[in-house]
N, C-alpha and C positions, 0 to 999 in steps of 0.2 A: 640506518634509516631506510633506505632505497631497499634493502630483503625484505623489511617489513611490509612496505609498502607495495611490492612484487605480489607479496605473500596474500595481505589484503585483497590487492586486485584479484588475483586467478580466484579467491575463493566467493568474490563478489559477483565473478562471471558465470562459475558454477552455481552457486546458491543462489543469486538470483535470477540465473535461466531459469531452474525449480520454480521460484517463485512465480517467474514468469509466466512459464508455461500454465500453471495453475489457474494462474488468472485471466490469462489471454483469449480464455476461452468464452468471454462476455464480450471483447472484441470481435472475434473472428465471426460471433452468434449474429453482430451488429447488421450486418445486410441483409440476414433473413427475417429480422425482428421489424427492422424500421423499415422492411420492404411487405412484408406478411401483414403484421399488426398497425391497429391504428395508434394512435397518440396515446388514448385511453387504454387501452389494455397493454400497450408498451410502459402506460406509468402504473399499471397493477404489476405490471414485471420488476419494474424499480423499486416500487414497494417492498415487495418480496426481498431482493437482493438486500434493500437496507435494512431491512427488519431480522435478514439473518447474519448479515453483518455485524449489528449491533449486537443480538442475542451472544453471537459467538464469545465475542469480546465478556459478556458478563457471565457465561457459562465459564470462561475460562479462570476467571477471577483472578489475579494474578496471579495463581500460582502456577501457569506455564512457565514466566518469566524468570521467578523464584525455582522451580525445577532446573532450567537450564544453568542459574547461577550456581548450583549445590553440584548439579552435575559432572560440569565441566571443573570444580575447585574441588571434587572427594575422590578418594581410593576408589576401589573396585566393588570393597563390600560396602561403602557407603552407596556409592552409587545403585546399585541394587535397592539399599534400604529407600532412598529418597523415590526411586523409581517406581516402587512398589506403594511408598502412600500415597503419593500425586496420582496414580491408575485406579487404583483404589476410589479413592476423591472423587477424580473425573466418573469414572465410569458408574456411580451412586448417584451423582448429580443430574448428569444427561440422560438415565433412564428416567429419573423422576421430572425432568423438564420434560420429558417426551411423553407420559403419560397425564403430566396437569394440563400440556397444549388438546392430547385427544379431548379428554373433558370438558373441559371451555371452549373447544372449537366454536360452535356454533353462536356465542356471545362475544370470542374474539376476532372473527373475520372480519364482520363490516367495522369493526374499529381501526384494527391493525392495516386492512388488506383494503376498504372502502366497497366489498363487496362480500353478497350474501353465499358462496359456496363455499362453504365451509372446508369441501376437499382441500381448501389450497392451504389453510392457514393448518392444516392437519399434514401435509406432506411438508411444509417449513420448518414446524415444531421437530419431525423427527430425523429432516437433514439437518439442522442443528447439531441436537444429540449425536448423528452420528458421525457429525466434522470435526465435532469437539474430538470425539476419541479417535478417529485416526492420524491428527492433527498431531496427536503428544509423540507415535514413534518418528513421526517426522523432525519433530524438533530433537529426539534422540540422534537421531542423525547427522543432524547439521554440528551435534555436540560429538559424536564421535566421526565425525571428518568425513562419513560415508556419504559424500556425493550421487554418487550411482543410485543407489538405493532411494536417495532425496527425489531426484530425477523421476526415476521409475514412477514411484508413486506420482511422481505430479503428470508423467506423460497418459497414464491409463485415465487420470480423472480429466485431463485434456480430450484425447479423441475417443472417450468413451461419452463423454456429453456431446460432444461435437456430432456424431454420429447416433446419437437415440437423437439430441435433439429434430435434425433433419428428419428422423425416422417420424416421429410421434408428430411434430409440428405441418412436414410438408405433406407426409406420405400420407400419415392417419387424421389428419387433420384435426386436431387435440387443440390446438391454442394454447391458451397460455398451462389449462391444466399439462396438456406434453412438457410444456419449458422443466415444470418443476417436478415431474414425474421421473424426466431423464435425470434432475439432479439427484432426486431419492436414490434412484438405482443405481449410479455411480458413487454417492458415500457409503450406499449398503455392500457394496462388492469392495470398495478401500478399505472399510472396518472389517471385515473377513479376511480379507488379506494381509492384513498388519497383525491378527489374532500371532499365529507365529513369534513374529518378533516380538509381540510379548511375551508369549509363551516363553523363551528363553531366554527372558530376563528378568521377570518375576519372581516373587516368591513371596507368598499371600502370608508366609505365616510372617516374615521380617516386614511387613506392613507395621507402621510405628505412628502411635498419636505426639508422641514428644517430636518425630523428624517433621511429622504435618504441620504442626505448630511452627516449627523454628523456620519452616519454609514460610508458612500465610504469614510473619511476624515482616517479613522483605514483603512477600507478596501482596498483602491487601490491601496497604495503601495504592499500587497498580491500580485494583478492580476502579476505584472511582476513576482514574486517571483515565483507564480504558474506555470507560465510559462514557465521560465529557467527549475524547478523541469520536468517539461514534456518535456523540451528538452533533459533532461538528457536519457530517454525514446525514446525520437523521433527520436537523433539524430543517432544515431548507426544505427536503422532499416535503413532508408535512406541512410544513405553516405555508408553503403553495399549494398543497392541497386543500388545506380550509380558508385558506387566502383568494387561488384563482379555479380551478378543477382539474381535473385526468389529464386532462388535454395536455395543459400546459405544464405540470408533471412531465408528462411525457418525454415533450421536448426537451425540458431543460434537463433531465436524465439522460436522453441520448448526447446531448453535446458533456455533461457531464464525464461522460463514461471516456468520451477522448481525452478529456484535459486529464483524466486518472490515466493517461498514458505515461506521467511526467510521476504519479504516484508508484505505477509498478517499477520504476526503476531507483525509484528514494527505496520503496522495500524490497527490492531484489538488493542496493547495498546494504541495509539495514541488516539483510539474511545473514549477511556476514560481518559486519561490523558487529555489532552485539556481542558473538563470539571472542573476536578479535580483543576488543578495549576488555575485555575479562579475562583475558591469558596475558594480554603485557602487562596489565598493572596500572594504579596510579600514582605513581613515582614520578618525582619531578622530571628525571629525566629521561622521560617518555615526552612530555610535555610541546617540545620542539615539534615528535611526530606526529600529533595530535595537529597540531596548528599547522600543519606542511599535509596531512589531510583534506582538513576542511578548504584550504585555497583549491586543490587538485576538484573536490567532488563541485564545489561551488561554481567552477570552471567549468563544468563539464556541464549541470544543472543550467545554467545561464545559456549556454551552446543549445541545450536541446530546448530553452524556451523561448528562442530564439526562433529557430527552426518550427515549432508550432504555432508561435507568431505571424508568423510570414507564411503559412503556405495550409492554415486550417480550410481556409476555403476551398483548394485543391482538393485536400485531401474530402470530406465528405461528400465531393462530389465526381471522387474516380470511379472508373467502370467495369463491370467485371461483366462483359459479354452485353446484356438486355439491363443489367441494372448494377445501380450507384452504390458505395459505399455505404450512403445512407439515403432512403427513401426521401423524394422529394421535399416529401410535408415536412422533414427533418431540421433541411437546410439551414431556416434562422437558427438552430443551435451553436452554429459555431463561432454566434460572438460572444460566448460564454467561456469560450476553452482555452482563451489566452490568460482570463482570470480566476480561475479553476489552477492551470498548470503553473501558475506564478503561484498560487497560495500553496502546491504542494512545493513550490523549488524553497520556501522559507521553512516549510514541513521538514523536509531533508536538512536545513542547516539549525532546526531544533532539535531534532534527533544526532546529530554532531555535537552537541553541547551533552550529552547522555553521560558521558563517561564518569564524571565527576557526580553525579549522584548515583550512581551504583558502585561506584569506588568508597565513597563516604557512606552508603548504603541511606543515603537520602531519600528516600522513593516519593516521601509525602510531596517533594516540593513539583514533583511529575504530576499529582493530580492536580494539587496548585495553579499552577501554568496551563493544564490541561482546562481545569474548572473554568477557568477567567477567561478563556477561547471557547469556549462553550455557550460560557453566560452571555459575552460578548455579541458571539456569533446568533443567537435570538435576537438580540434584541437589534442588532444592523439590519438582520431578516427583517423583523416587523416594521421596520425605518424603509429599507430602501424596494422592497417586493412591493408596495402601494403605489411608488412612486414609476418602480422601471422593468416591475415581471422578472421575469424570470433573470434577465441580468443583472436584475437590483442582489439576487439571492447568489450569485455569483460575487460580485463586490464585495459580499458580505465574509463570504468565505472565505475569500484572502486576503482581507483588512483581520478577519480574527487570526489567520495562520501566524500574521505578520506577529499579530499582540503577543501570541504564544510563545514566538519564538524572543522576543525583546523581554518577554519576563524570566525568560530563561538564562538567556545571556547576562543578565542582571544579576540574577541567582549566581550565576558562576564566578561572578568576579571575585565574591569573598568564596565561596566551595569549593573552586578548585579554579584556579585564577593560568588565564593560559595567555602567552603574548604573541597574539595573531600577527599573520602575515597581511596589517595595514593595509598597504602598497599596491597587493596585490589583487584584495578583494574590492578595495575605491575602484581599478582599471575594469574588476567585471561588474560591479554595477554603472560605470560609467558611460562603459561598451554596450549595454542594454538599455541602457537611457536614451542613445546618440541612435540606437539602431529604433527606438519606439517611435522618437518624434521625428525622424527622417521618414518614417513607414507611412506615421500619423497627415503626414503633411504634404505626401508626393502619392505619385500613380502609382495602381495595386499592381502593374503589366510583369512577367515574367521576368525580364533583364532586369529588373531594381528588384525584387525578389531575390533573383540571383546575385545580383550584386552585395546587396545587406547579409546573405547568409554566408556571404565568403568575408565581409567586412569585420564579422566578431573575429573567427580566430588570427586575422589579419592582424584587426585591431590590436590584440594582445599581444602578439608576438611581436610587432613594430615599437610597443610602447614597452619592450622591456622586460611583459612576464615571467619569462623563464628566465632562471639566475643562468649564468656562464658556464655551473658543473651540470647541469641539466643539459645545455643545450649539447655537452660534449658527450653526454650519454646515448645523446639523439642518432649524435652522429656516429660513434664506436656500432650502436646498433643499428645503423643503416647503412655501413661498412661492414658488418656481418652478413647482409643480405647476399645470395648470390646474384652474381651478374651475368649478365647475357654476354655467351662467348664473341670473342672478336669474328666476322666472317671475313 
């Protein structure tokens, strides 16, 4: 169990650094945006993001998913085949989404985007299309173990947007049209650059309509799943938008985009977890590892929302020479990102329930669970954003993540029935319970901050959570460590 679990970690460290990096770069963007831009054209920027968030998800239609399962379980020559009609696929679909967005631009802008320049909603349409298709060698990689190459690509789309954005935003003074200019030209240099590796793995004439099939047969139930999953995303932005305006968009997107700090690390594991539970199997006696998982990431999850609990307010308001983290006008957002980052730490323990319907090849009950966090997730919007703004649209978010993840676990009992570690997970919700309402109820001053964030893994460790062969693992590995010579 412990090699597995070795094996999972280093590959969740690499593949979700990738991940990371990919993404980090809407962070790192955070101090020039919400120090540049006002509210309102910061929530045209969030628009954008979640309207290419979402599209990506329905361009991709399950069958990324379904690829990587066919991938990772065929030969060599199968591999090729499956490789060749999912490229195929993609690469028909995202030209033709790229050329119906040029068309409608000018009737989709003020719907999609809330505004009349049509540029922007014309440069979205075709990073789309061309995320979707550098996207697919990416996920070839993670399926053939090539970390480096995963990396690569995510570092060039890192400080290649980091660096136009600056360029076009500070220097040419572009606005927001720069924001999404820089992203065109780094998916158009990633899709050029990935041509290659497909170049030498294609092969257009073993393009097969029976392997497309047998893959969308797993895959399409995905598409609607994926979908709800980006409603849950989508729908907040929006129904604040026709609920309050830009403004207020705005803000609750910048604090949004912190509490998704707690999401890049549920999908930097997910990079590799997905892999993983499709190479052991679902054999009962995997089962143990499964459940000696979920206590370790849960553990871990509950630490970091712990830690953005206590100290969001620090953080949006650290300094970087002349200016903050986040732009003044920003600041109320961050009492949105304790419940933002709670709705993804339930997000992460839905995705842990995964294995058992991709095992069973269950996919529909993903949408299922998805759809019902979705439906959900509207209608606590239209409930609680009249009542509390922007943090009403927050609540909402992680009261659906929760729903999501308990109709899941439900699911599992009979689909593949796992006998969790109890014990372990009561001490770390119990430990976040004890650390909210000590937080909720005493002074915000540094020394009880620091106190509370050393009190979790305190908590845990005094109550028991590591069993006895763990803790001797601790120590064997901290008796490896070198020591500093006697003087």
């Amino acid at each position: 169990m412990l090699k597995e679990i070795l094996n999972l970690s280093k590959n969740t460290l690499v593949y979700g650094l990738g991940h990371i990096l990919a993404r980090i770069i809407t962070f790192l963007l955070l101090p020039l945006y919400t120090n540049i831009f006002t509210p309102d054209e910061y929530g045209i920027i969030s628009l954008a993001y979640v309207l290419m968030g979402f599209m990506s998800v329905v361009m991709h239609y399950g069958l990324d998913a379904a690829l990587m399962k066919r991938y990772i379980q065929s030969d060599l020559i199968e591999k090729t085949i499956y490789f060749s009609s999912a490229w195929i696929s993609f690469f028909i679909t995202s030209i033709s989404f790229g050329l119906i967005i040029s068309i409608l631009r000018k009737f989709l802008s003020p719907v999609l985007l809330g505004i009349n320049d049509d540029r922007l909603i014309l440069l979205v349409g075709w990073i789309i299309a061309l995320d979707v298709m550098w996207s697919i060698p990416q996920l070839i990689f993670r399926a053939e173990e090539k970390p480096l190459a995963y990396i690569a690509f995510s570092l060039i789309n890192v400080l290649g947007s980091l660096i136009l954005n600056v360029l076009f935003v500070l220097h040419f003074k572009m606005g927001v049209y720069g924001v999404l200019l820089s992203n065109f030209i780094i998916s158009s240099i990633l899709f050029f650059s990935t041509i290659p590796f497909v170049y030498s793995r294609i092969n257009l004439n073993k393009g097969s309509i029976a392997s497309w099939k047998k893959m969308m047969k797993f895959g399409l139930p995905l598409l609607p799943s994926g979908v709800f999953a980006m409603m849950m995303e989508l729908a907040d932005r929006y129904i604040l938008k026709e609920m309050t305006d830009l403004h207020t968009v705005g803000i609750y997107s910048s604090g949004y985009k912190l509490g998704m700090l707690m999401m890049l690390i549920v999908m930097g594991f997910n990079m590799a977890w997905q892999p993983f539970f499709l190479k052991i199997g679902g054999d009962d006696k995997n089962k143990p590892l499964y459940a000696r998982i979920n206590s370790y990431v849960f553990a871990l999850l509950g630490f970091l929302w712990v830690i953005l609990f206590l100290w969001v307010d620090n953080i949006v308001r650290m300094e970087f020479g002349s200016i903050s983290l986040y732009g003044e006008k920003y600041w109320s957002s961050a009492s949105i990102v304790p419940w933002i980052s709670l709705g993804y730490v339930f997000y992460g323990l839905y995705l842990l329930q995964l294995p058992g319907v991709f095992h069973q090849e269950k996919s529909l009950w993903i949408a299922v669970s998805r759809g019902i966090g979705a439906i959900s997730n509207i209608i606590f919007n239209l409930y609680f954003i009249p009542k509390y703004g922007a943090q009403g649209a927050a609540i909402a978010t992680c009261i659906s993540f929760i729903i999501m993840f308990i109709i899941i676990f439900i699911i599992n009992l009979s689909l593949f029935p796992i006998s969790y570690e109890w014990g372990r997970i009561i001490r770390i919700f119990f430990t976040m319970g004890v650390i909210f309402l000590l937080y909720s109820t005493s002074s915000h001053d540094y020394t009880n901050k620091y106190i509370l964030t050393l009190y979790y893994p305190l908590a845990l460790a005094l109550t028991g959570f590591l069993y006895k062969s763990e803790i001797n693992i601790i120590k064997k590995t901290l008796n490896l460590w070198p020591k500093e010579p006697n003087l």
